[in-house]
DOSEDREN-820574 format. One record per residue (C-alpha): residue number from 1; x, y, z. Coordinates in Angstrom, 1 decimal, decimal comma, padded with zeros to 4 digits. Layout:
REM DOSEDREN-820574
(r NUM (X Y Z))
...
This chain:
REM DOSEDREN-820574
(r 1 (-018,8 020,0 054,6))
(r 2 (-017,6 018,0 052,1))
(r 3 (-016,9 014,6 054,7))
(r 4 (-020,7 014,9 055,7))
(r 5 (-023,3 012,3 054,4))
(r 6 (-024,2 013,3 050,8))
(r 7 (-026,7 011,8 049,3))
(r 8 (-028,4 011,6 045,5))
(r 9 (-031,3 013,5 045,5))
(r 10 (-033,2 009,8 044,8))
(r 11 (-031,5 009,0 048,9))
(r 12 (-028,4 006,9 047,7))
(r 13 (-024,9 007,3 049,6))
(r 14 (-022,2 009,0 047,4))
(r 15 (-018,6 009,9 048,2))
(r 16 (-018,7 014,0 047,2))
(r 17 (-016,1 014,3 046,5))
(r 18 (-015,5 011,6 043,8))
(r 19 (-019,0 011,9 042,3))
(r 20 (-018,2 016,2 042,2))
(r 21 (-014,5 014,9 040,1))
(r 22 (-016,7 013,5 038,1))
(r 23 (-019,3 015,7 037,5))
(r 24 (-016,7 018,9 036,8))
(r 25 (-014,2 017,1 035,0))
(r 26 (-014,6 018,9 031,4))
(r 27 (-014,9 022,5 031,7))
(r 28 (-018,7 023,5 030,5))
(r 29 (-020,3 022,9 033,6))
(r 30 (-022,1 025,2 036,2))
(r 31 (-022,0 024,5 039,4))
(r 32 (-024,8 025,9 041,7))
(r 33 (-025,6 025,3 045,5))
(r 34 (-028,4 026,4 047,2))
(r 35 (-029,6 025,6 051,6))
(r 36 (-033,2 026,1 052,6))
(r 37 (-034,4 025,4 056,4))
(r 38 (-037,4 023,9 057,9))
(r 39 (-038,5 024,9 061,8))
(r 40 (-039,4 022,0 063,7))
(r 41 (-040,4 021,2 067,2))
(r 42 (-037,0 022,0 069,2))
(r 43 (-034,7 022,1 066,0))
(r 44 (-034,0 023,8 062,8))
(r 45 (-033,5 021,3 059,7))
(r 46 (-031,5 022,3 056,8))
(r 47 (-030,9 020,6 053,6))
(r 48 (-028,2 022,1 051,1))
(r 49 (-028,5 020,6 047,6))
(r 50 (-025,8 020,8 044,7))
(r 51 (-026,2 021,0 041,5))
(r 52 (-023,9 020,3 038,0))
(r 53 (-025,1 021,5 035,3))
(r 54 (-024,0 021,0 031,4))
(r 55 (-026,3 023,2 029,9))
(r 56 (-028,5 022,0 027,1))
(r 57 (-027,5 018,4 028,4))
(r 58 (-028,7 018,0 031,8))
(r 59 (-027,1 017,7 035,0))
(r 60 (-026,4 016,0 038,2))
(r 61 (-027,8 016,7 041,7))
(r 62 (-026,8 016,1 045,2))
(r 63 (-027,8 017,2 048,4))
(r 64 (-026,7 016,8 052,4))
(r 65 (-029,0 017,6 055,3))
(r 66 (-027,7 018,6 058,9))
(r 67 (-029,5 020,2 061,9))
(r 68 (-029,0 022,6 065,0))
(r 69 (-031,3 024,0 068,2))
(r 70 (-034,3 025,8 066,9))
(r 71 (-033,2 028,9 065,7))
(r 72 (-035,2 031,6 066,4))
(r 73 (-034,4 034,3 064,5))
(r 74 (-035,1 034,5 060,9))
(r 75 (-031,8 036,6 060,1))
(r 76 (-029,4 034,3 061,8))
(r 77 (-031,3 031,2 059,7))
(r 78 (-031,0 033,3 056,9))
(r 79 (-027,2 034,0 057,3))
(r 80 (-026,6 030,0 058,2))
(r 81 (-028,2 029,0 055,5))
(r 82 (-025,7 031,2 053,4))
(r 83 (-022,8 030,4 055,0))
(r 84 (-023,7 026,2 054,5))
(r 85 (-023,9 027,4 050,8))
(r 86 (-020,5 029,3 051,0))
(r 87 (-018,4 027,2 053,1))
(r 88 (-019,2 024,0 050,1))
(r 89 (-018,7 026,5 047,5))
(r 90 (-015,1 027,2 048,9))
(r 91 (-014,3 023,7 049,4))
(r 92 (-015,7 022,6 046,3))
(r 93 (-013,8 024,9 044,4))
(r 94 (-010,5 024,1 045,0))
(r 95 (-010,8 020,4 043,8))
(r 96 (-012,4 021,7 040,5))
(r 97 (-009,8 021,3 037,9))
(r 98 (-011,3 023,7 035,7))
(r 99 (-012,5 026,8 036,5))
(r 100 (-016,8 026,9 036,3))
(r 101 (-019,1 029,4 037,3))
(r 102 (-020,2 028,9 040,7))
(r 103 (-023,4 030,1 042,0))
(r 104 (-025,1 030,9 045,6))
(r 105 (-028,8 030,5 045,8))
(r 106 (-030,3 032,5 048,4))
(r 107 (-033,7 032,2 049,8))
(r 108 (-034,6 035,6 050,3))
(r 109 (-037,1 037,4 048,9))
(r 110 (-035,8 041,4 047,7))
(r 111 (-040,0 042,3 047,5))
(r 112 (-040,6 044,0 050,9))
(r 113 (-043,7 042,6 051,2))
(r 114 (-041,4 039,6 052,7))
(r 115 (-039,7 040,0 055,8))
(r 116 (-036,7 038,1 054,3))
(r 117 (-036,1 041,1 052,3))
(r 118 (-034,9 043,3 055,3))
(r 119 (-031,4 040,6 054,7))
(r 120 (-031,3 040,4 051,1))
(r 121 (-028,2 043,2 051,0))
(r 122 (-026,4 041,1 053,8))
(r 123 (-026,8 037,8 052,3))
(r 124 (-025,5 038,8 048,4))
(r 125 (-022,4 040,6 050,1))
(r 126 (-021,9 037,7 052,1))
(r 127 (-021,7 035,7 048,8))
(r 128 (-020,0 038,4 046,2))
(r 129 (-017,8 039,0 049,1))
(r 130 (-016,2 035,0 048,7))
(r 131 (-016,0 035,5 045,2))
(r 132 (-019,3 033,7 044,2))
(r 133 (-022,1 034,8 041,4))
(r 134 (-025,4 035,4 043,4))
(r 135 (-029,2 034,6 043,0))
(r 136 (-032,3 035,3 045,1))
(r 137 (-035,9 035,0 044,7))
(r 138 (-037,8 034,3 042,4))
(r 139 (-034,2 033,0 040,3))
(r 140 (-032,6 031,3 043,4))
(r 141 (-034,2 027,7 042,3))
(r 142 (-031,7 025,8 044,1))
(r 143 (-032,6 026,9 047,3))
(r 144 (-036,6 027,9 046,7))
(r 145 (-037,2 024,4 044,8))
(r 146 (-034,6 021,9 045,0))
(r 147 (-033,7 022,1 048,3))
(r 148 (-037,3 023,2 049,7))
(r 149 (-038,5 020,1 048,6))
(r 150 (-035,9 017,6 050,4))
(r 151 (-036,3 019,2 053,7))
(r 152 (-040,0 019,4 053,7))
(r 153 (-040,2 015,8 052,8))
């Protein structure tokens, strides 16, 4: 995931690696990654976004898009959507040289008044089985902001 075309969230072309080096290099950072998906005709877009954080200071954003065949069901979106955020989240921390809190933002919604929250149980035991810290809705703002923006636009 790492080798794929990231991008700042303004659109330029970064290395991800290097720019992530940088980012990480002192040890109070967080580090939280969060996909979202967009149905279109024929294909399902989805963008996952990146985000360093040094609390109180600010932070650093980066995001990659990629796309598949429509998919229609909204469990196996939900679940790829995850496992984009996971699959970075494994690569991305074995280059940190300090250990950081790493975070999976999932866009599901627990409330059962969404159908997304038929998954939610699925989705956080996909994540807290890696190793990660997990967030959903309404606290997953990497996936339900960050990234929701990018692929809508």
């Amino acid at each position: 995931m790492i080798e794929l075309r990231w991008k700042t969230i303004d659109g330029r072309p970064i290395d991800l690696r290097k720019e992530f080096m940088e980012a990480v290099k002192e040890g109070d950072r967080e580090v939280h990654i969060g996909t979202d998906s967009q149905q279109k005709t024929g294909v399902t877009s989805f963008v996952t976004v990146l985000v360093v954080l040094q609390p109180g200071k600010g932070g650093r954003a980066f995001c990659v898009k990629d796309k598949s065949p429509r998919i229609r069901s909204l469990r196996e979106r939900l679940l790829k959507e995850v496992w984009l955020s996971v699959s970075l989240g494994m690569e991305l921390e074995r280059l940190m040289p300090v250990k950081s809190p790493l975070t999976i933002h999932i866009d599901a919604n627990p409330d059962v008044k969404f159908r997304s929250s038929d998954h939610v149980k699925e989705l956080v035991g996909m994540v807290v089985g890696q190793g990660f810290r997990s967030l959903v809705k309404p606290d997953s703002w990497c996936a339900t902001n960050c990234a929701d923006r990018i692929v809508k636009s």
